[in-house]
PDB file of N, H, CA, C and O in Angstrom:
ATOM      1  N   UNK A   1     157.193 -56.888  50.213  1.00  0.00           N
ATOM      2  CA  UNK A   1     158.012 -58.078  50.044  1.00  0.00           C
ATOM      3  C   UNK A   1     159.403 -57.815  50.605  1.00  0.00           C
ATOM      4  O   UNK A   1     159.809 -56.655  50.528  1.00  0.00           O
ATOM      5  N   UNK A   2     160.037 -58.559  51.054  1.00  0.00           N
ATOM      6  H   UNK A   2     159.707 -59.501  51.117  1.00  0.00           H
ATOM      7  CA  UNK A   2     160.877 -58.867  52.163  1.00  0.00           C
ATOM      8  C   UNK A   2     162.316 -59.338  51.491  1.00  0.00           C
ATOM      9  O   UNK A   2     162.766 -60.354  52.019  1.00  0.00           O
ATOM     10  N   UNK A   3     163.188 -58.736  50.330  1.00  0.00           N
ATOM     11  H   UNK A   3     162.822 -57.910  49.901  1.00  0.00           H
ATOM     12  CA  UNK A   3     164.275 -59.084  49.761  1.00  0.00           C
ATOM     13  C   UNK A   3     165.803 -58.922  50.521  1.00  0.00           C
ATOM     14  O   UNK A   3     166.247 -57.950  51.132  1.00  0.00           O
ATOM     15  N   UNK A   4     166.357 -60.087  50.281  1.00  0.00           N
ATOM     16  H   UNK A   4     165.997 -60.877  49.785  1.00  0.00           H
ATOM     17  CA  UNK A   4     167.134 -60.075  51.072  1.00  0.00           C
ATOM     18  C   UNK A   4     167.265 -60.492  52.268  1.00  0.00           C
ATOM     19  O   UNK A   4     168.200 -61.212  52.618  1.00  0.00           O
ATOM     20  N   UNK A   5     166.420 -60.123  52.968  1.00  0.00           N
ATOM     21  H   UNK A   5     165.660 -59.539  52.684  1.00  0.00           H
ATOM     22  CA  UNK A   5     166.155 -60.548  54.486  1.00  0.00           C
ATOM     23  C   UNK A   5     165.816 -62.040  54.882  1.00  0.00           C
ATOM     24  O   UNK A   5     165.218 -62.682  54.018  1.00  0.00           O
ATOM     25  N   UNK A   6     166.072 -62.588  55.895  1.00  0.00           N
ATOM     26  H   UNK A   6     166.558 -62.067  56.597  1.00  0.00           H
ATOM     27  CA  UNK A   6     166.024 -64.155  55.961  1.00  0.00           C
ATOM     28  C   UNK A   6     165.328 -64.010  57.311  1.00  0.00           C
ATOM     29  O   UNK A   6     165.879 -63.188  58.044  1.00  0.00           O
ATOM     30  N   UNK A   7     164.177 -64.649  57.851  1.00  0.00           N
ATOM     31  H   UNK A   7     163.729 -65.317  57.256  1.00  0.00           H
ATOM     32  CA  UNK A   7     163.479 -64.711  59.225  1.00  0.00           C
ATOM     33  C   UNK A   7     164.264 -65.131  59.601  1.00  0.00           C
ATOM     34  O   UNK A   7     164.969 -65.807  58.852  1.00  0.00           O
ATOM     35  N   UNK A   8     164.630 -64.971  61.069  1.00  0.00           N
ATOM     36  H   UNK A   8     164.057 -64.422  61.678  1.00  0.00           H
ATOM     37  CA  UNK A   8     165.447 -65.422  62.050  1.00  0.00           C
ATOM     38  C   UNK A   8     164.465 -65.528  63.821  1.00  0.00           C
ATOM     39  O   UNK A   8     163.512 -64.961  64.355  1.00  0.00           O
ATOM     40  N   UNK A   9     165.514 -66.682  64.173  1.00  0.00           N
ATOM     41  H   UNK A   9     166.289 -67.142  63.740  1.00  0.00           H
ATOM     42  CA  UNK A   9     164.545 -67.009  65.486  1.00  0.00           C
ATOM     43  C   UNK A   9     164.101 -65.805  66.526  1.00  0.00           C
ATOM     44  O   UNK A   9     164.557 -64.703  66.832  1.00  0.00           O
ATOM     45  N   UNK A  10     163.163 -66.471  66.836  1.00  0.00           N
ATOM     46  H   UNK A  10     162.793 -67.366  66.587  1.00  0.00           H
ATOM     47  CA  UNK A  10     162.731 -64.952  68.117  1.00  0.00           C
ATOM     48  C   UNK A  10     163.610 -65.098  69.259  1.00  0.00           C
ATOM     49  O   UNK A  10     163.779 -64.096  69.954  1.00  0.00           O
ATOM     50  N   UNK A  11     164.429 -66.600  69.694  1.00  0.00           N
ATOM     51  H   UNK A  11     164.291 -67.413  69.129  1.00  0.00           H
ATOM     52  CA  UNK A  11     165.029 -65.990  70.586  1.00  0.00           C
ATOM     53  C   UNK A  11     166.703 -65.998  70.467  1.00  0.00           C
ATOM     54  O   UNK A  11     167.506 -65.414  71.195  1.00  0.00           O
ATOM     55  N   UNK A  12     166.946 -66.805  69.372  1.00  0.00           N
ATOM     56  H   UNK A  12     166.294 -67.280  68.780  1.00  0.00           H
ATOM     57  CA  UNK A  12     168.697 -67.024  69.201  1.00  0.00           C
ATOM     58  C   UNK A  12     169.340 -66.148  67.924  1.00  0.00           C
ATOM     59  O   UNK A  12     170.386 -65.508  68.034  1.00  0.00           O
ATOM     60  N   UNK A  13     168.449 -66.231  66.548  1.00  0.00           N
ATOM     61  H   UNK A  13     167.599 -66.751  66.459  1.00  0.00           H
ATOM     62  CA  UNK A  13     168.662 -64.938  65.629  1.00  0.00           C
ATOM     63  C   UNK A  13     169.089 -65.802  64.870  1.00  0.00           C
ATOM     64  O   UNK A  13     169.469 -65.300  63.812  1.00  0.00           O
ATOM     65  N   UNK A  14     169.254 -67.326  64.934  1.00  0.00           N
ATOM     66  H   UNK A  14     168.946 -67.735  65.793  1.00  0.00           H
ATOM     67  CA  UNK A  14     169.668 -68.319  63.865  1.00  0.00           C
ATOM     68  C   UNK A  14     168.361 -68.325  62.726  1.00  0.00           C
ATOM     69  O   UNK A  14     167.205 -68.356  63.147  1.00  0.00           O
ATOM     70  N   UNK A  15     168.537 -68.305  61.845  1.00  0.00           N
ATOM     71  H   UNK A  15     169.477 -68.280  61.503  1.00  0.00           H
ATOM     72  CA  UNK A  15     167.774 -68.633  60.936  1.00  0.00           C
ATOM     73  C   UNK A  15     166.332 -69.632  61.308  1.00  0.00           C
ATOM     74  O   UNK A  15     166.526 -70.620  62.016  1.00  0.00           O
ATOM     75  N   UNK A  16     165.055 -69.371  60.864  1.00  0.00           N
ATOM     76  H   UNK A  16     164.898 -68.568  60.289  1.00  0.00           H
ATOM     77  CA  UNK A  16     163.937 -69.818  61.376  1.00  0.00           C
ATOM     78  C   UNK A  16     163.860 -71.107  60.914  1.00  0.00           C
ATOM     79  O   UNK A  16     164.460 -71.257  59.850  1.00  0.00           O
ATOM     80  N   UNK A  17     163.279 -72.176  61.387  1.00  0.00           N
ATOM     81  H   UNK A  17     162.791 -72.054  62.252  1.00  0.00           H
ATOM     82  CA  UNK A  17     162.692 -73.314  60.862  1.00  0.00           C
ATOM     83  C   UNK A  17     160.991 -73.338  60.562  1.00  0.00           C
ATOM     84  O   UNK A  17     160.100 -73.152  61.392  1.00  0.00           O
ATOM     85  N   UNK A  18     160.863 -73.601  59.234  1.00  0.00           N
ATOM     86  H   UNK A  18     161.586 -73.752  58.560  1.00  0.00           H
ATOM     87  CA  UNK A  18     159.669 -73.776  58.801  1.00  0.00           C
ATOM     88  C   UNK A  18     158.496 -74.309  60.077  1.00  0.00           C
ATOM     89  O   UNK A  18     157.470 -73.764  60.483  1.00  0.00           O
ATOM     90  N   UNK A  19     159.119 -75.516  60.445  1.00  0.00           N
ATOM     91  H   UNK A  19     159.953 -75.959  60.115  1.00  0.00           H
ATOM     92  CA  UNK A  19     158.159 -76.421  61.061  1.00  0.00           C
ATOM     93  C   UNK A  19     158.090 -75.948  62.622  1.00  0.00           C
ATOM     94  O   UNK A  19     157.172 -76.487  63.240  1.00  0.00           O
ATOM     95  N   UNK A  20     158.992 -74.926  63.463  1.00  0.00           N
ATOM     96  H   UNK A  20     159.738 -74.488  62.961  1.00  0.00           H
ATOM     97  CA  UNK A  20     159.039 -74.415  64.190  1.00  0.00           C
ATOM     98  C   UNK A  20     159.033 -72.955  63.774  1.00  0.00           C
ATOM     99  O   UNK A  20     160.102 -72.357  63.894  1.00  0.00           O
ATOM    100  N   UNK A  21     158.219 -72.443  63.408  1.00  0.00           N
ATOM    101  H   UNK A  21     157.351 -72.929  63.311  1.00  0.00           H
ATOM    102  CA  UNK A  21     158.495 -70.700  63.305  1.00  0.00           C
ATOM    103  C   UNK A  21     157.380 -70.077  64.222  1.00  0.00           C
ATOM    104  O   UNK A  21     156.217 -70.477  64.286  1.00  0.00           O
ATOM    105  N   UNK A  22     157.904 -69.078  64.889  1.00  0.00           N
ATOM    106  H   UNK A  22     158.848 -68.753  64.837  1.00  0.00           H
ATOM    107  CA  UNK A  22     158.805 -68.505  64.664  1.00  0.00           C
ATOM    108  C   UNK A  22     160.819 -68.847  64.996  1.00  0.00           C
ATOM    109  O   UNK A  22     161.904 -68.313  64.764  1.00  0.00           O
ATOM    110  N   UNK A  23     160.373 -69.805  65.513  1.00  0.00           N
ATOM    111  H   UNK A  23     159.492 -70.239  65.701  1.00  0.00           H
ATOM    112  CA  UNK A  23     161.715 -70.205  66.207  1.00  0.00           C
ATOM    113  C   UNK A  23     162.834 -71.267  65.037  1.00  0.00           C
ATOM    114  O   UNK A  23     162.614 -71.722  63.915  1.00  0.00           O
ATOM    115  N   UNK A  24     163.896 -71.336  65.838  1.00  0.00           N
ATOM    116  H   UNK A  24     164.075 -70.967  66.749  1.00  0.00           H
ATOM    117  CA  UNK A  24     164.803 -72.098  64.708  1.00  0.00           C
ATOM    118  C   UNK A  24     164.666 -73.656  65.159  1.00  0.00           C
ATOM    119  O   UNK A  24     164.833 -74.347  64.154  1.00  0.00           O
ATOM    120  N   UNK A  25     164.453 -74.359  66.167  1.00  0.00           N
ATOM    121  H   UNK A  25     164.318 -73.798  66.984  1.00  0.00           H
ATOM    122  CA  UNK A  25     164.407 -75.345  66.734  1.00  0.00           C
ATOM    123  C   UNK A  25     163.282 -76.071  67.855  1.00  0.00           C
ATOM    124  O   UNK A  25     162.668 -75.244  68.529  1.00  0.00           O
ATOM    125  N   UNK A  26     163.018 -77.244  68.065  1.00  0.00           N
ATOM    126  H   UNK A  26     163.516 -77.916  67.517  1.00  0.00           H
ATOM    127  CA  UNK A  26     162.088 -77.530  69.043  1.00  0.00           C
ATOM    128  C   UNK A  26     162.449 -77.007  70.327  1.00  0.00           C
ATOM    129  O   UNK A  26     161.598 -76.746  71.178  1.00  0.00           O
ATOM    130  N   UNK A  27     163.981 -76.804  70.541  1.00  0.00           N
ATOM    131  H   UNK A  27     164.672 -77.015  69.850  1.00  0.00           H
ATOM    132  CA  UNK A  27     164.488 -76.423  71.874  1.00  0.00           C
ATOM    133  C   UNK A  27     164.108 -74.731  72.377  1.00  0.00           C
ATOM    134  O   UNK A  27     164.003 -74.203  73.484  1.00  0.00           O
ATOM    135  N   UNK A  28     163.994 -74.305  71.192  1.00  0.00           N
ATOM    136  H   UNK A  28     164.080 -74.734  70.292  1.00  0.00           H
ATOM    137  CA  UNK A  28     163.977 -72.235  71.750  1.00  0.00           C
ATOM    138  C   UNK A  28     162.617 -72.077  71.618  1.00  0.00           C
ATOM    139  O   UNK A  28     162.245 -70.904  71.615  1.00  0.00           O
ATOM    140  N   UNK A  29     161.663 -73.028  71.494  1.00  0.00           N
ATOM    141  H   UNK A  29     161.966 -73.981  71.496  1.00  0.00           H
ATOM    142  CA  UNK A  29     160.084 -73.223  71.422  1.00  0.00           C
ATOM    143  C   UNK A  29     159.952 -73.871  72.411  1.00  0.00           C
ATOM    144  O   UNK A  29     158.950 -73.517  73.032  1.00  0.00           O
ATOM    145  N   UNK A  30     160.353 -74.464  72.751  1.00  0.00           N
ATOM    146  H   UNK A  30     161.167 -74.752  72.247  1.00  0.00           H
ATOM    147  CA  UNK A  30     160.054 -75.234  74.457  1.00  0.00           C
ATOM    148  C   UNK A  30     160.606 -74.146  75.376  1.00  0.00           C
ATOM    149  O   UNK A  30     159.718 -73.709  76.108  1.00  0.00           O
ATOM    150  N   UNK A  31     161.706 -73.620  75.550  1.00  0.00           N
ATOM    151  H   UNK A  31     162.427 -73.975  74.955  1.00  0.00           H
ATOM    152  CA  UNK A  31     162.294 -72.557  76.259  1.00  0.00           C
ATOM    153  C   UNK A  31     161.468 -71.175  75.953  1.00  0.00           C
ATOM    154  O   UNK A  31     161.586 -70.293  76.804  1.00  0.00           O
ATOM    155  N   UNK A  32     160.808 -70.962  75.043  1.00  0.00           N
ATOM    156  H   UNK A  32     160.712 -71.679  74.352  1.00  0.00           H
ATOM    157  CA  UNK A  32     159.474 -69.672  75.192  1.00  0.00           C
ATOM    158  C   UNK A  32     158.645 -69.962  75.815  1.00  0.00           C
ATOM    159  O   UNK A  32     158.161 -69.213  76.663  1.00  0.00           O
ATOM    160  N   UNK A  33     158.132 -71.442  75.515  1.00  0.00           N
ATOM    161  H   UNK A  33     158.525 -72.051  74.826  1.00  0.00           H
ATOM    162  CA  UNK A  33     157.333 -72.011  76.335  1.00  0.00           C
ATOM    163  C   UNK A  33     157.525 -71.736  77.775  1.00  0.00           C
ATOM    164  O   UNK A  33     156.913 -70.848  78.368  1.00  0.00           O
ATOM    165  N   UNK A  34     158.165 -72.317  78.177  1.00  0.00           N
ATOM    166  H   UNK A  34     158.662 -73.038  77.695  1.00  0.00           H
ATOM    167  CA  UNK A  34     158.621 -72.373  80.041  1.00  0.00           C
ATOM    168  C   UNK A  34     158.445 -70.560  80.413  1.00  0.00           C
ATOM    169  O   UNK A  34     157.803 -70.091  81.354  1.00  0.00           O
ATOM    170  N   UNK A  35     158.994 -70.014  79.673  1.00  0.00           N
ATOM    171  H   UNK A  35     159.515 -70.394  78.909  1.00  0.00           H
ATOM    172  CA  UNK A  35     159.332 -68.527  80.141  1.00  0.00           C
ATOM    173  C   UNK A  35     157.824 -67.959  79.989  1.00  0.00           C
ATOM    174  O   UNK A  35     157.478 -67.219  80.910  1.00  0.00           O
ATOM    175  N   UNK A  36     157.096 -68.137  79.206  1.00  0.00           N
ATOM    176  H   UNK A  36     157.378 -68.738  78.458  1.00  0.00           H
ATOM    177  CA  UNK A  36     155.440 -68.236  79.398  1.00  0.00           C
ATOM    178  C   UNK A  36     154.937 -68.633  80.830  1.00  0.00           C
ATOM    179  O   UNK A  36     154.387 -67.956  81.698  1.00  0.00           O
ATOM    180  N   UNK A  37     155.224 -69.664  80.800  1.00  0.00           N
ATOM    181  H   UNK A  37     155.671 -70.215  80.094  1.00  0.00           H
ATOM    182  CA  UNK A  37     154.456 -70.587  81.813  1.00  0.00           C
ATOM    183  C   UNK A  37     155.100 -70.223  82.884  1.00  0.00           C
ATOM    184  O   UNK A  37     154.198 -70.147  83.719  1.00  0.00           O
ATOM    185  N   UNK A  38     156.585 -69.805  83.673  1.00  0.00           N
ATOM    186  H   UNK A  38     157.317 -69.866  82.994  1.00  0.00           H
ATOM    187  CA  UNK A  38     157.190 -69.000  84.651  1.00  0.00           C
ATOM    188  C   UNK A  38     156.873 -67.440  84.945  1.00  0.00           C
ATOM    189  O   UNK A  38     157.313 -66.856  85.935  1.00  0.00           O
ATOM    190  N   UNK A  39     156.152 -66.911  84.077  1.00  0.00           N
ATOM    191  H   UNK A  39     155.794 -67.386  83.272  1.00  0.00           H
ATOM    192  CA  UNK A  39     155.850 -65.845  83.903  1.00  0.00           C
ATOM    193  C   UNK A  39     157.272 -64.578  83.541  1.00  0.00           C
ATOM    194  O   UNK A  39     157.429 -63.378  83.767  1.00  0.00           O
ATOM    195  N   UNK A  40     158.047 -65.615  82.913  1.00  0.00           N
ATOM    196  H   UNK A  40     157.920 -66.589  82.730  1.00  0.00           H
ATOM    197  CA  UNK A  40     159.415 -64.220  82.209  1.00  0.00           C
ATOM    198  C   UNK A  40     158.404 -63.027  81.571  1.00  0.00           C
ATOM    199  O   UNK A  40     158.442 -61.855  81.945  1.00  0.00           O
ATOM    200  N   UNK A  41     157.673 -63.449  80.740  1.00  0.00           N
ATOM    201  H   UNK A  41     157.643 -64.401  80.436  1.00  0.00           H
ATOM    202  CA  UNK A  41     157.202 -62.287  79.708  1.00  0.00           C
ATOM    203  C   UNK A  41     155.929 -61.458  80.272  1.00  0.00           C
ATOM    204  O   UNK A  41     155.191 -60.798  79.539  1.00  0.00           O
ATOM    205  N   UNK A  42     155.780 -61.575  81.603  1.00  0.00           N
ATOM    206  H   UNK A  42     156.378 -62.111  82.198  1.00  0.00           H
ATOM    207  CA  UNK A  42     154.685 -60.702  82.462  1.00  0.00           C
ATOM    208  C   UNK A  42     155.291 -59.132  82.397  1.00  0.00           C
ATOM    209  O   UNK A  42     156.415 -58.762  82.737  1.00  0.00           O
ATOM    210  N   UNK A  43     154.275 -58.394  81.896  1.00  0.00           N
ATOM    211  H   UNK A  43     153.362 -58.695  81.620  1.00  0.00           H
ATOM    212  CA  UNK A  43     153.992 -56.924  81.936  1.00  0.00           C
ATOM    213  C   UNK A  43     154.032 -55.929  83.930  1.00  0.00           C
ATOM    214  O   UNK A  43     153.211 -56.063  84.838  1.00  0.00           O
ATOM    215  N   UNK A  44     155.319 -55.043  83.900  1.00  0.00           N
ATOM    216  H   UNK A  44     155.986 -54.934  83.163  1.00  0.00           H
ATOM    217  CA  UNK A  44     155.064 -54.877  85.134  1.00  0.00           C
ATOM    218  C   UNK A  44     154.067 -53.620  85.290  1.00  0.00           C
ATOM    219  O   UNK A  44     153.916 -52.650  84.547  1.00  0.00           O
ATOM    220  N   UNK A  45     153.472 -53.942  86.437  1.00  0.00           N
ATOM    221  H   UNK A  45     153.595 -54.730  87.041  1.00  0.00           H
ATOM    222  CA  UNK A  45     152.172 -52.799  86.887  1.00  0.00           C
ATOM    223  C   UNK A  45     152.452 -52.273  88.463  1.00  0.00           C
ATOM    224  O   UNK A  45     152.686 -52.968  89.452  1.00  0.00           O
ATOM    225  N   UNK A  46     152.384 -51.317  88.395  1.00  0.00           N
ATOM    226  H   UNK A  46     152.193 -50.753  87.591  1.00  0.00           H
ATOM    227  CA  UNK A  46     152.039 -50.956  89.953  1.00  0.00           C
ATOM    228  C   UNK A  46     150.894 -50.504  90.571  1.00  0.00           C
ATOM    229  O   UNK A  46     150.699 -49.613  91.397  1.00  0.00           O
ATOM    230  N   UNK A  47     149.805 -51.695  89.724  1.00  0.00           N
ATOM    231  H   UNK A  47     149.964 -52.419  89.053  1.00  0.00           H
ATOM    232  CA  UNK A  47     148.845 -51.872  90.356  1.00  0.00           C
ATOM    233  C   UNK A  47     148.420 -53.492  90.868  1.00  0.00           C
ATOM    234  O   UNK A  47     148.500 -54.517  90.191  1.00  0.00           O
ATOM    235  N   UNK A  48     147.984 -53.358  92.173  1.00  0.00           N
ATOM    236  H   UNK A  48     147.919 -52.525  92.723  1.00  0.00           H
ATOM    237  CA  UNK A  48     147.937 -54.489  93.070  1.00  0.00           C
ATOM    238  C   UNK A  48     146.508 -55.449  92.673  1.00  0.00           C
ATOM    239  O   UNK A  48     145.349 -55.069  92.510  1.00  0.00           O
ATOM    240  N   UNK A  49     146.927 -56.419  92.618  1.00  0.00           N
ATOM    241  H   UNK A  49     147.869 -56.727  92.751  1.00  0.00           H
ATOM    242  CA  UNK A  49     145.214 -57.416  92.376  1.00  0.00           C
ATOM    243  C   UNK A  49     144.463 -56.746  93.066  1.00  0.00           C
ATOM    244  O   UNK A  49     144.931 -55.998  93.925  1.00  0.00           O
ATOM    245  N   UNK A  50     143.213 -56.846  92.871  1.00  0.00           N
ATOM    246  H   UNK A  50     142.832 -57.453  92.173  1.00  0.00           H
ATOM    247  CA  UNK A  50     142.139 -56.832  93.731  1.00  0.00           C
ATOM    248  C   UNK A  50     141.505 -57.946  94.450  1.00  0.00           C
ATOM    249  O   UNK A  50     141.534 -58.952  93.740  1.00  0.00           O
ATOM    250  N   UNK A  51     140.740 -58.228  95.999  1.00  0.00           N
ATOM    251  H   UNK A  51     140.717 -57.411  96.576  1.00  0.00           H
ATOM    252  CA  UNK A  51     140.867 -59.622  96.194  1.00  0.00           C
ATOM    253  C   UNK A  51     139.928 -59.965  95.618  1.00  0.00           C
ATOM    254  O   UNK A  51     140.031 -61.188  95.526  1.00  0.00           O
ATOM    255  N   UNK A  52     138.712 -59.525  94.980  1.00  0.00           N
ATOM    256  H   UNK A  52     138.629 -58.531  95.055  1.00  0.00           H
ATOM    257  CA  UNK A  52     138.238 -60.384  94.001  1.00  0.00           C
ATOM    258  C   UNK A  52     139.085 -61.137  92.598  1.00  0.00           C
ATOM    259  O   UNK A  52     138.690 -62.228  92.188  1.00  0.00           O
ATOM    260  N   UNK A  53     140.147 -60.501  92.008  1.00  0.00           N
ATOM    261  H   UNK A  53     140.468 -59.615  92.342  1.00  0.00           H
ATOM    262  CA  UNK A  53     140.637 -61.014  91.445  1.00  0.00           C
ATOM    263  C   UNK A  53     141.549 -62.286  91.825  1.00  0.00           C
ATOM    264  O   UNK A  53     141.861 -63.297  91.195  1.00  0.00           O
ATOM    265  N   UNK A  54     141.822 -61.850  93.021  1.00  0.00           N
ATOM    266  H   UNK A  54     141.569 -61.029  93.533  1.00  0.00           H
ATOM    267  CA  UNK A  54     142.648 -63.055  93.386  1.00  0.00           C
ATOM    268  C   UNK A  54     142.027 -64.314  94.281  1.00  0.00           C
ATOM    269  O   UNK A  54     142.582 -65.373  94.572  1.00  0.00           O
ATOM    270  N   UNK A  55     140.956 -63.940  94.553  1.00  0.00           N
ATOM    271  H   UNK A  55     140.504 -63.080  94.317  1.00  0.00           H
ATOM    272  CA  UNK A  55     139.709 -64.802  94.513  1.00  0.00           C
ATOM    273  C   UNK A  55     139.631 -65.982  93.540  1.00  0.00           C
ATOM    274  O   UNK A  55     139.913 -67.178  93.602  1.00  0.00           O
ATOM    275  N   UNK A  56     138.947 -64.842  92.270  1.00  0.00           N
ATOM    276  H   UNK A  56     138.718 -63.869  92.219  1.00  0.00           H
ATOM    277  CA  UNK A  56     139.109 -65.545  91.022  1.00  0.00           C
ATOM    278  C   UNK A  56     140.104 -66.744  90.818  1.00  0.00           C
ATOM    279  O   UNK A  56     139.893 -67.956  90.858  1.00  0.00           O
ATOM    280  N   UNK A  57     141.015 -66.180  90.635  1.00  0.00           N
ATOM    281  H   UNK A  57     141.186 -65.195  90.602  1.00  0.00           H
ATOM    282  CA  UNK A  57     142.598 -66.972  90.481  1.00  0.00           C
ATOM    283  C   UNK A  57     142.187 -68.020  90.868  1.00  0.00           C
ATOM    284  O   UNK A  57     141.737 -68.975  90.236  1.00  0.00           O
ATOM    285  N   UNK A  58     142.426 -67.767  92.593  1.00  0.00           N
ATOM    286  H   UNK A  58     142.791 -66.991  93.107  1.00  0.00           H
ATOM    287  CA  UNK A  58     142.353 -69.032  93.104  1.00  0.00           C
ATOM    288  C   UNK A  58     141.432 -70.005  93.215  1.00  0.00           C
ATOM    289  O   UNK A  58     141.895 -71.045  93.682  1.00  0.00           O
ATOM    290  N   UNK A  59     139.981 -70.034  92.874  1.00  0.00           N
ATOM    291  H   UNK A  59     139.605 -69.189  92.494  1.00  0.00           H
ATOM    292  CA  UNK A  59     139.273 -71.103  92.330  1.00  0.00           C
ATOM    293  C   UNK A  59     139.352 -71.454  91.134  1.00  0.00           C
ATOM    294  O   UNK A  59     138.985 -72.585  90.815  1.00  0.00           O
ATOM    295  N   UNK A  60     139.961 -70.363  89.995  1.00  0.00           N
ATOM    296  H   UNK A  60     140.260 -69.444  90.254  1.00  0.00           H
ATOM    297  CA  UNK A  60     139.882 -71.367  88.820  1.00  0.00           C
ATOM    298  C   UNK A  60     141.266 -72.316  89.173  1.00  0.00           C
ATOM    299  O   UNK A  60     141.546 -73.416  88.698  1.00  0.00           O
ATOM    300  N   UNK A  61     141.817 -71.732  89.892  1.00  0.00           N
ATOM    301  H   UNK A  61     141.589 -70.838  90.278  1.00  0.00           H
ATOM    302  CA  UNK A  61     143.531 -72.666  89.838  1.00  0.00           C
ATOM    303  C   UNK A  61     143.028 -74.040  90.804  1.00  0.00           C
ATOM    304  O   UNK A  61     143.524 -75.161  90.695  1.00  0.00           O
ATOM    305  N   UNK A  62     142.300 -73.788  91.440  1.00  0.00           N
ATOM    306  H   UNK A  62     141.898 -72.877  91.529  1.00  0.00           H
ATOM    307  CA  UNK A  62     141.769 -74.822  92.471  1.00  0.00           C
ATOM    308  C   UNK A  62     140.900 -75.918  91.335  1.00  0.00           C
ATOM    309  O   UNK A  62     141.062 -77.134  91.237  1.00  0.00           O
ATOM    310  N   UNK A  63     140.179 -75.250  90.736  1.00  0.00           N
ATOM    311  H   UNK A  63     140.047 -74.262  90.815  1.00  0.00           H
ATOM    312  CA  UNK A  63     139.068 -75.993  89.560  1.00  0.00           C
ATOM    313  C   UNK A  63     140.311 -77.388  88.720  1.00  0.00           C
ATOM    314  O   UNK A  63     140.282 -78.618  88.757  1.00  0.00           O
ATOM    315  N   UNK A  64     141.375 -76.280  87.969  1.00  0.00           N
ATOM    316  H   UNK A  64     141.399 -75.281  87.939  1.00  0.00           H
ATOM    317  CA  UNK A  64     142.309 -76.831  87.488  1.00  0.00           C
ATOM    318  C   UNK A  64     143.047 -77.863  88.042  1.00  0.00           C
ATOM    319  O   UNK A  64     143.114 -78.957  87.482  1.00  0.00           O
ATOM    320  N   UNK A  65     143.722 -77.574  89.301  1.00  0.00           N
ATOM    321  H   UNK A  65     143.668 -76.686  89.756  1.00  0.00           H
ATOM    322  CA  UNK A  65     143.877 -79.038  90.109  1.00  0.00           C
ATOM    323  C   UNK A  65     143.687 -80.312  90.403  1.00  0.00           C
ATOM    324  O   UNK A  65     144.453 -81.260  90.580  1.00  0.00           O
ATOM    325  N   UNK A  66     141.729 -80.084  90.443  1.00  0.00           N
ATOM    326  H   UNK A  66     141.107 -79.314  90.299  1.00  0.00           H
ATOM    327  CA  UNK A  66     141.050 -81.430  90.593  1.00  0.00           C
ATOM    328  C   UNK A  66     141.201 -81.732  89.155  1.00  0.00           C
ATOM    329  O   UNK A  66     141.173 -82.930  88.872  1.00  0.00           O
ATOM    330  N   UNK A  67     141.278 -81.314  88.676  1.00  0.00           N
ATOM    331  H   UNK A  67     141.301 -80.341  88.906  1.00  0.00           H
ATOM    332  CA  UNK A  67     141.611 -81.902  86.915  1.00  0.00           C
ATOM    333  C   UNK A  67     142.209 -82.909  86.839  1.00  0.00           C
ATOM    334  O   UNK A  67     141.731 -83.995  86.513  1.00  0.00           O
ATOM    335  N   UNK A  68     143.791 -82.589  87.247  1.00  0.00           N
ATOM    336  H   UNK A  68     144.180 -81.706  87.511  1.00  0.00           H
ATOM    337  CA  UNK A  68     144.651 -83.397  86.797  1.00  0.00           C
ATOM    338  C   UNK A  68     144.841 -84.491  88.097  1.00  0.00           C
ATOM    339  O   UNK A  68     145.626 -85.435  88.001  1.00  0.00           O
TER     340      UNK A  68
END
């Protein structure tokens, strides 16, 4: 148990909001969001795709396209 201590946002350190947690607001949850989806939080490797992988990629990203 956790006395004393108050959750705070993952990205500003303001105090958490229930209805947004981990975050304090809809705004630093949309802004994790984006940094997701931009790839901020990508792991670096110095290892190179393989072109089957990037194969891959590119038909499911192609699949995804005709989607929308």
């Amino acid at each position: 148990m956790r006395l004393g201590k108050k959750a705070v946002c993952a990205l500003c350190d303001k105090p958490q909001a229930k209805s947004y947690k981990p975050f304090c607001s809809r705004r630093c949850k949309l802004i994790d969001l984006g940094n997701w989806i931009d790839g901020g939080y990508k792991l670096p490797s110095e290892e190179a795709p393989s072109e089957a992988e990037i194969l891959d990629l590119s038909d499911y990203l192609s699949q995804k396209k005709q989607q929308f």
